[in-house]
C-alpha positions in Angstrom: -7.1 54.4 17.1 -5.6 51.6 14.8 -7.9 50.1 13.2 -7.3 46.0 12.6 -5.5 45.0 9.9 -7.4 41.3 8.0 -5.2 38.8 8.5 -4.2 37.2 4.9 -3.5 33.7 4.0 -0.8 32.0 2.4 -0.8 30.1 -1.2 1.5 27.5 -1.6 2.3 25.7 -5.4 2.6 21.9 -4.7 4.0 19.6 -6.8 2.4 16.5 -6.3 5.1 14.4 -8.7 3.9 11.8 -11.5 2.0 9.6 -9.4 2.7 7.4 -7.0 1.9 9.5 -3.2 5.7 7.8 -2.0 7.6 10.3 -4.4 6.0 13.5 -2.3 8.6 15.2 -0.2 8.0 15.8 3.3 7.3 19.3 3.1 4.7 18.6 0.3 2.5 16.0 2.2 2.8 18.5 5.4 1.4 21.3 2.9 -1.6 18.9 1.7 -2.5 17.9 5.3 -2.4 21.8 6.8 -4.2 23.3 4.1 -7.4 24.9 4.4 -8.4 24.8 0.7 -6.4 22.4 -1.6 -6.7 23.5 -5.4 -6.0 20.4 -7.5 -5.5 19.3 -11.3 -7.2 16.4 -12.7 -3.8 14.8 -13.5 -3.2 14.8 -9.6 -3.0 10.9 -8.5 -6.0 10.2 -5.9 -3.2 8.8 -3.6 -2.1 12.8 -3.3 -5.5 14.2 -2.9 -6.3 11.8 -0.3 -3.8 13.2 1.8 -6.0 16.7 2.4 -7.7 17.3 5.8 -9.4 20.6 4.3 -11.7 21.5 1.5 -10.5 20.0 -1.7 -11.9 21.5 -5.5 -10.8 21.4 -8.7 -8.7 23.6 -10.7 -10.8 26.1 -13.3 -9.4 25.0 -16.8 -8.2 28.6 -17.6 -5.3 29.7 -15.2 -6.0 32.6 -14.5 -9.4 31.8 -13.1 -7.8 29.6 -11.2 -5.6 32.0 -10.1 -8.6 34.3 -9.1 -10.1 31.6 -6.8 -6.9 30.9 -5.0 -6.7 34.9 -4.5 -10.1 35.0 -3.2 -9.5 32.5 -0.6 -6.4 33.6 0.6 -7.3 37.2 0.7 -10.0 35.3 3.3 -7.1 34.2 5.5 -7.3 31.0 4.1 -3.9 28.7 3.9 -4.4 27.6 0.2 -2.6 24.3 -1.7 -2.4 24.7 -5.5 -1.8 21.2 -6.0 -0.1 20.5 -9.2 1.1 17.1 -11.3 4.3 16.9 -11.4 6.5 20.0 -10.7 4.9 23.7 -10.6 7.4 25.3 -12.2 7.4 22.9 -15.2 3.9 23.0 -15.5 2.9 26.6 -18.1 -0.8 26.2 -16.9 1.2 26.8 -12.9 3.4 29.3 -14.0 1.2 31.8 -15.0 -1.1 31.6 -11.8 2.4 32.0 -9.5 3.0 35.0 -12.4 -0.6 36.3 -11.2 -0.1 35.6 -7.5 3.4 37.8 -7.5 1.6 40.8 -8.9 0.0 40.8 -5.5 0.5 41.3 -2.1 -0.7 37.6 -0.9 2.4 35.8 0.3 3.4 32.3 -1.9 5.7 29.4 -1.7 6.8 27.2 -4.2 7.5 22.8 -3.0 8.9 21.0 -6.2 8.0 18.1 -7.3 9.6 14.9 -9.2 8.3 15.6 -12.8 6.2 12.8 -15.0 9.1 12.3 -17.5 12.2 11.8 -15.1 9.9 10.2 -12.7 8.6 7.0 -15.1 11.9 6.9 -16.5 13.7 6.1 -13.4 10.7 3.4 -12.4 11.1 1.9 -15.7 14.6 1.3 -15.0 15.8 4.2 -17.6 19.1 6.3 -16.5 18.1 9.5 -18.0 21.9 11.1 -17.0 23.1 14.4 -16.9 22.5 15.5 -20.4 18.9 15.3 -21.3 16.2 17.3 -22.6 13.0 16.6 -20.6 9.6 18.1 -22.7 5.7 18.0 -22.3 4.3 17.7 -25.8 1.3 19.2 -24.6 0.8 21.1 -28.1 2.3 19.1 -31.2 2.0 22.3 -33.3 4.6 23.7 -31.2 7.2 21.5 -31.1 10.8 22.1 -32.4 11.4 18.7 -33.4 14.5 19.8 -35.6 16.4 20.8 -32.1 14.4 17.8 -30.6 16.3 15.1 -32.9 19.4 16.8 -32.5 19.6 17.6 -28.9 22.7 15.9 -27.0 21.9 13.0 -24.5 18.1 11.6 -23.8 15.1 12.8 -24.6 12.8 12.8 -22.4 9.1 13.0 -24.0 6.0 13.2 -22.5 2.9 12.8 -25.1 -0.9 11.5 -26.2 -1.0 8.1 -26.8 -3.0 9.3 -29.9 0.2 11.8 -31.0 3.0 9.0 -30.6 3.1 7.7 -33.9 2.9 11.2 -35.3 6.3 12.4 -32.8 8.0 9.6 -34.2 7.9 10.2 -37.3 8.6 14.0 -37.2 11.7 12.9 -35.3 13.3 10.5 -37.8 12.1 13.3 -40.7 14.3 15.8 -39.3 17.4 13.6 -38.9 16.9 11.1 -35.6 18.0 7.5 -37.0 15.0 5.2 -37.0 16.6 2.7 -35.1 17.3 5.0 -32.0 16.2 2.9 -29.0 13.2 4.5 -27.3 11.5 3.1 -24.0 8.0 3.8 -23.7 6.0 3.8 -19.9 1.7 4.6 -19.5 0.1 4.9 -16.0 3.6 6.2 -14.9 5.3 4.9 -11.3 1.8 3.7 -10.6 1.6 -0.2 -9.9 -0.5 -0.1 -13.5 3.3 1.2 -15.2 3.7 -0.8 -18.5 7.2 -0.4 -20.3 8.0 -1.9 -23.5 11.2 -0.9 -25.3 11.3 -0.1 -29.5 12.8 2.0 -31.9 11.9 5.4 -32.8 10.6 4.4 -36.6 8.2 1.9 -34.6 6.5 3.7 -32.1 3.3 3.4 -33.1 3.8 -0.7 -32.9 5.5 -0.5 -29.2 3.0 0.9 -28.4 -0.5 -0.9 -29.3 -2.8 -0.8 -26.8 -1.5 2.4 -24.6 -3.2 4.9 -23.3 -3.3 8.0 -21.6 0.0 10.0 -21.5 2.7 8.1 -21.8 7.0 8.9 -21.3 9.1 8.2 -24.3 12.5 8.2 -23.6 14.6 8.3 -26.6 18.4 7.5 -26.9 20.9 4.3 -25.3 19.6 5.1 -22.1 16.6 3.1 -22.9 18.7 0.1 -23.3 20.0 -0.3 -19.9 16.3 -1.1 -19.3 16.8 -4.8 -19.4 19.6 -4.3 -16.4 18.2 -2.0 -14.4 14.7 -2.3 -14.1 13.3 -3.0 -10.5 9.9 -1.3 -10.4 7.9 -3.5 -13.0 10.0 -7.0 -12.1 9.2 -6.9 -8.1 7.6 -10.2 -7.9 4.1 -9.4 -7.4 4.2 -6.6 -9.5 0.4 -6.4 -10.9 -1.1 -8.7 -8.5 -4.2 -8.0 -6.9 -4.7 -9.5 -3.6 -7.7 -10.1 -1.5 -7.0 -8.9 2.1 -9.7 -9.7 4.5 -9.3 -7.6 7.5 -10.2 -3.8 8.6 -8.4 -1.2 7.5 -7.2 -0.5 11.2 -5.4 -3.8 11.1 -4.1 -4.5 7.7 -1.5 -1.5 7.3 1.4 -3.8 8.0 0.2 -6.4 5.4 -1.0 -3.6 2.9 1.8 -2.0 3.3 4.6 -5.0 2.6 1.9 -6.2 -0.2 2.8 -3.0 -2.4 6.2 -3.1 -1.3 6.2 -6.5 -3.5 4.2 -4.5 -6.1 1.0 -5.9 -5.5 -2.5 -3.8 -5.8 -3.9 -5.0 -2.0 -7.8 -4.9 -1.7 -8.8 -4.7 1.8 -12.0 -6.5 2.8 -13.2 -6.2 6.4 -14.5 -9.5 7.3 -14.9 -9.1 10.9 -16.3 -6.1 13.1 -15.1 -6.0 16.5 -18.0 -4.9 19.5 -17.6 -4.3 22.6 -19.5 -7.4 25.4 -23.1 -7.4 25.2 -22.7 -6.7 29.1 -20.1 -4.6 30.7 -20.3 -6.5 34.2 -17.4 -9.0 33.3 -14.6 -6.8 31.9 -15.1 -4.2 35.2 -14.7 -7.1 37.5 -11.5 -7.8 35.8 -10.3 -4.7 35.8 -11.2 -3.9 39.3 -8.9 -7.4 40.1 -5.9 -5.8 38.4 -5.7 -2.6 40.2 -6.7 -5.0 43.3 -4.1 -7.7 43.1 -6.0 -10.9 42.3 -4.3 -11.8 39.2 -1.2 -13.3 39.0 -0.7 -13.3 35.0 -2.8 -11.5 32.1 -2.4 -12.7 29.1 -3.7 -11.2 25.7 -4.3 -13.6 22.7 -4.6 -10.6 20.1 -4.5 -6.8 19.5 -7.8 -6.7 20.1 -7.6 -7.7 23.7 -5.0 -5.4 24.1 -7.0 -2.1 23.0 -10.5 -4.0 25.0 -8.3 -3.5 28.3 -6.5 0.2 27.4 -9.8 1.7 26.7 -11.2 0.3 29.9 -8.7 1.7 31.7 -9.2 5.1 30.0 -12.5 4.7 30.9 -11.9 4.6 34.5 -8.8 7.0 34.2 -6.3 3.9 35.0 -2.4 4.0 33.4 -0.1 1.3 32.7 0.7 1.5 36.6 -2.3 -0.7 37.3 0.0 -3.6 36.0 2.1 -3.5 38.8 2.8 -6.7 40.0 0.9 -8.4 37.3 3.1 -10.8 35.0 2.3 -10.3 31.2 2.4 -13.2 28.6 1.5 -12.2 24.8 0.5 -14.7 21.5 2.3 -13.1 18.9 5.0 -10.2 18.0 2.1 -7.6 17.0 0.1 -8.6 20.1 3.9 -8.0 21.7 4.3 -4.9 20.4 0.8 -3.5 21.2 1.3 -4.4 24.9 4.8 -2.1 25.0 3.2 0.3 23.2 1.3 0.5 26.3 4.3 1.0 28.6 4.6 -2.1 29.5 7.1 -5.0 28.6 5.9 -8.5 28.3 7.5 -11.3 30.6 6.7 -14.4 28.1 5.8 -14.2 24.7 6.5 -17.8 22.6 9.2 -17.6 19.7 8.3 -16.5 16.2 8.2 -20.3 14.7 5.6 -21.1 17.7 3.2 -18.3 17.9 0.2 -19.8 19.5 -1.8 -20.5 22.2 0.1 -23.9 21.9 3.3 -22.2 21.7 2.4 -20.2 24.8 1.8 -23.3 27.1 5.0 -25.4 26.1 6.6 -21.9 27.5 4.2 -21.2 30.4 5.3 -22.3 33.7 3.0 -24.7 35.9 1.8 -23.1 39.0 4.0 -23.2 42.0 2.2 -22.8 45.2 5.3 -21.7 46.8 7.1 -19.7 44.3 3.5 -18.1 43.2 1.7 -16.2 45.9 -1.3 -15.9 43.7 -3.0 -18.7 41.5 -5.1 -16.6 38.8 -4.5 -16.1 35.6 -6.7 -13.2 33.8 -7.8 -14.0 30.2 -9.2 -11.4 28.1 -10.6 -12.6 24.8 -12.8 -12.4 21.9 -16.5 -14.2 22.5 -15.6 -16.7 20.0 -11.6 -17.8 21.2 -11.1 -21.1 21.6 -10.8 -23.3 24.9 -7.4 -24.3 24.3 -5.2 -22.0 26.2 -7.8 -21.9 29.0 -8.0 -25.9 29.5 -3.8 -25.8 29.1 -3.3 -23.4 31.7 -5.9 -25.2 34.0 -4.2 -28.5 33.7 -1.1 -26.3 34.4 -2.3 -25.9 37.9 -4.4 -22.0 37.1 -7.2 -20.9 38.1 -9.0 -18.7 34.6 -11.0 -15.9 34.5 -12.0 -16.2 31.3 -13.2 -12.5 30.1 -15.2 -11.4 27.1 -13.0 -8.1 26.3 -14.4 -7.8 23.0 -17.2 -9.3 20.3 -16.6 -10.5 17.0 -19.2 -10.3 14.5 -19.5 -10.6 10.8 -18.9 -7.7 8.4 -21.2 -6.9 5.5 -20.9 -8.1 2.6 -18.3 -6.0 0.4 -19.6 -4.4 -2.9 -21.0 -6.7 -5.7 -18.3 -5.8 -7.8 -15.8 -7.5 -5.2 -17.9 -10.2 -4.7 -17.5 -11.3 -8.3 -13.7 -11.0 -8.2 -13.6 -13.2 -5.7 -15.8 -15.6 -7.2 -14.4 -15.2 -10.8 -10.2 -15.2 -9.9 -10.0 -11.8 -10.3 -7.8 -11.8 -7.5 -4.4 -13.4 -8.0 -3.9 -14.2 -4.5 -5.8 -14.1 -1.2 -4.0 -13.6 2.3 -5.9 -15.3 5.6 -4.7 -14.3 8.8 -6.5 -16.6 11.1 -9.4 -19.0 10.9 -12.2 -16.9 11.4 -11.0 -14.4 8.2 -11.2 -17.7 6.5 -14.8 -18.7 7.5 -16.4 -15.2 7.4 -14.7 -14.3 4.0 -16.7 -17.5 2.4 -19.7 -16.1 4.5 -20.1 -12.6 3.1 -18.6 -12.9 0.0 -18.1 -16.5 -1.5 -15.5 -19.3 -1.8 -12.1 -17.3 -3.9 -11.9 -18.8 -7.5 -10.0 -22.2 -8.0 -7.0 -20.2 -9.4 -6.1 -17.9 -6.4 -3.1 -18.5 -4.6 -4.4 -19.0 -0.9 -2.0 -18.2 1.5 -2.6 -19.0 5.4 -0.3 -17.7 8.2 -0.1 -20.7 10.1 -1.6 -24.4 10.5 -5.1 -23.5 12.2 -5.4 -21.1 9.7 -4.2 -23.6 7.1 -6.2 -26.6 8.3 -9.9 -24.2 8.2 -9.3 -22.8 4.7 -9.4 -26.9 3.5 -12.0 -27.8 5.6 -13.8 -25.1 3.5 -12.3 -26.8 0.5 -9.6 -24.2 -0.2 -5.9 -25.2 -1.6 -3.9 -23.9 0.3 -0.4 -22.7 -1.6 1.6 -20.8 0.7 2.5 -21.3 4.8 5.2 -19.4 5.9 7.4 -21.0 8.5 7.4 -18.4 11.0 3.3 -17.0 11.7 3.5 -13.3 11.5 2.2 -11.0 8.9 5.6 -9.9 6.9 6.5 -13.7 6.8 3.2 -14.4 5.3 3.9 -11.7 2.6 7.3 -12.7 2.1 6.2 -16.5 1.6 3.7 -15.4 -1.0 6.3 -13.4 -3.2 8.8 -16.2 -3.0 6.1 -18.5 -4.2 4.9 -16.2 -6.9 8.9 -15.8 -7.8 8.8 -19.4 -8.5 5.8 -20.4 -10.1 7.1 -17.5 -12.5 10.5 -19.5 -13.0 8.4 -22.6 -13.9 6.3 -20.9 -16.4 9.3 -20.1 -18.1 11.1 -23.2 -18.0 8.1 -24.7 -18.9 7.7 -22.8 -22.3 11.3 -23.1 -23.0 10.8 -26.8 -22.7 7.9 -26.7 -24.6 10.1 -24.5 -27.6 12.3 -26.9 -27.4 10.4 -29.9 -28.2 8.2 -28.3 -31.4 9.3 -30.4 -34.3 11.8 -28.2 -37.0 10.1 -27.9 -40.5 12.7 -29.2 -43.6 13.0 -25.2 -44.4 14.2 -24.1 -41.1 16.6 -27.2 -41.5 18.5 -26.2 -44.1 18.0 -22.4 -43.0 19.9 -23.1 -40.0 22.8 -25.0 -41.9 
């Protein structure tokens, strides 16, 4: 008889790159999802860790008791992620656990990763080149700063804010001219990066008030800075803004916000519940699949998932819209309803998303040309009786339809509640009226210097009647508009501040000294 062999897992050494979750490869965020068990350092950014479906624990701070738990678990058939900052193979602590793991029979795999040094130095707008020498000055005492000053290219330095002074001076002692241009990054490829650009006799002054590890790069490199930075001069860069929605709905926004190198804070404002009573939205539903509606129109996303989960519930498809005419408020609304299968007959143009926008385009009924006069409106218990009363005076008949609730959120935590009050947020992003009214409900008024920014006029016209300035309207209403309005604006406020201070340079009286300096 043969007996049945344990089935043995699999260990696989992650790099998890300096920081930012964007620089993982592909094959490293697969890893972190799949794994049973994910090992990780303290250095790891939470970005990265947050990608892990499984059990997540910290490394042991001697490797080869690290090495010893990652056995153990694979050994248990257990798909193990040791989950490392930076690269693996660049890391000592990493080495000797994939050194221990070898000696065994337990299969291992090795992702790399984008490294802290090369990694800041590229956000920061540093061309590192071909020649370089990249080190981790984990252990001062060990360095060969003698080869380190006279290594060809850049150096690339990672080190203590507390041992930067001391690495500058042991690199002009042994023969690196003080005046060397060095460019020095903290909180590296994070939206927290700080760069400021020296010479290597003066690293101690670039560097007041830095923390943390920090990437020197030493050499010209570090003066192409000025031309080639992108990361730290994206015009939000540093901002934090206030977005009021759930998390469900503000990916897009988020998502554009850091693209702008902003910090966005989501804030649920509203919780959407399903009708007190089910009676209404199973009539309606039963008058799709029955032919008594002419039209449906959906005013949101919301309505949109109300009716798909309705039909799930009564094991419908996209097929009960046959013969049913579609009209959508909105590109997202839009693109939820074909995500259902289903293309839209009228949605209004970008520049005129709204109800109003939909009855300018909405054709009056035709009792010849229509065989059916009912129009099916699915909405939120709080919408509006604008489209309703348009499309009546159109000739319609409405069933108005609760598909969903909207109700107040609670209150975010104490600590947001005194950003908002106290301008700890630079900016603020409203995406309908009812964000507006319920942020000022659960959490307070924003502070007088936040840039408000509304997505259209409704929006707009609430956040004053709630005694808001409003700063920013985008011409077309949609969510990457919004964001793209806000950046332009922040772009040039940021041009006036500087003109401004030039202007005010330019006017400070000359003393007699400086006079006769100058000549």
């Amino acid at each position: 008889m043969t007996r049945a062999r344990k089935t043995v897992g699999r260990i696989t050494f992650v790099g998890a790159g300096p920081g930012d979750p964007g620089l993982l490869t592909t094959r490293a965020a697969d890893a972190v999802r799949a794994a049973d068990l994910v090992v990780v350092d303290a250095a790891v950014a939470p970005g990265v860790v947050a990608l892990a479906s499984g059990e997540v624990r910290p490394a042991e701070t001697v490797a080869a008791e690290t090495a010893k738990v990652t056995l153990t678990e694979a050994r248990n058939g257990r798909h193990v992620v040791r989950l490392v900052a930076g690269d693996p193979f660049v890391d000592d602590a990493a080495v000797k656990e994939a050194l221990a793991v070898a000696k065994t029979v337990v299969p291992f795999e090795v992702v790399p990763g984008v490294t802290l040094g090369t990694g800041t130095a590229a956000y920061a707008g540093v061309p590192v080149g071909s020649v370089r020498t990249e080190v981790d000055l984990a252990d001062i005492a060990d360095a060969d700063f003698e080869a380190l000053a006279g290594a060809a290219g850049t150096l690339v330095l990672t080190v203590d804010a507390a041992e930067v002074e001391n690495v500058g001076e042991q690199l002009v002692a042994n023969g690196l001219k003080p005046d060397t241009p060095v460019a020095v990054s903290c909180a590296g490829t994070t939206t927290g990066q700080q760069t400021v650009l020296g010479q290597v006799g003066d690293l101690a002054l670039a560097t007041v008030g830095m923390s943390g590890r920090l990437v020197v790069t030493v050499g010209k490199a570090a003066a192409a800075r000025d031309k080639l930075t992108w990361w730290e001069s994206r015009p939000l860069y540093g901002w934090k803004v206030l977005v009021p929605r759930t998390k469900e709905q503000a990916g897009v926004m988020s998502e554009r916000l850091r693209g702008h190198g902003a910090v966005p804070v989501e804030v649920p404002t509203i919780a959407v519940e399903p009708p007190r009573t089910p009676t209404q939205m199973e009539r309606a539903i039963k008058g799709l699949v029955t032919g008594r509606y002419e039209w449906i129109i959906f005013t949101s996303t919301n309505a949109v998932r109300a009716v798909r989960e309705k039909f799930e519930e009564f094991g419908l498809d996209a097929r009960a819209f046959a013969g049913v005419k579609i009209g959508c408020v909105g590109k997202a609304t839009a693109e939820a309803v074909r995500s259902f299968g289903i293309k839209p007959e009228l949605v209004p143009a970008d520049d005129n998303a709204s109800s109003e926008g939909l009855l300018a385009d909405f054709p009056p009924y035709d009792d010849v040309l229509d065989p059916i006069d009912r129009v099916l409106l699915p909405r939120a218990d709080i919408a509006t009786e604008t489209l309703a009363a348009g499309l009546r005076e159109l000739g319609w008949e409405i069933d108005d339809v609760t598909a969903y609730r909207t109700v107040r959120a609670a209150p975010p935590a104490a600590e947001i509640r005194d950003a908002i009050k106290s301008g700890g947020f630079q900016a603020v992003c409203f995406t309908s009226s009812s964000t507006v009214r319920n942020l000022v409900g659960i959490a307070g008024k924003p502070h007088a210097r936040t840039v408000v920014a509304c997505i259209g006029p409704q929006t707009a016209a609430t956040a004053t009647e709630f005694g808001l300035r409003v700063d920013v309207q985008p011409e077309e209403a949609t969510v990457p508009a919004l964001i793209d309005a806000l950046a332009e604006f922040a772009v040039e406020r940021a041009a006036a501040e500087k003109e401004k201070v030039a202007t005010a340079a330019a006017k400070k009286p000359v003393r007699g000294s400086a006079r006769r300096a100058s000549r």
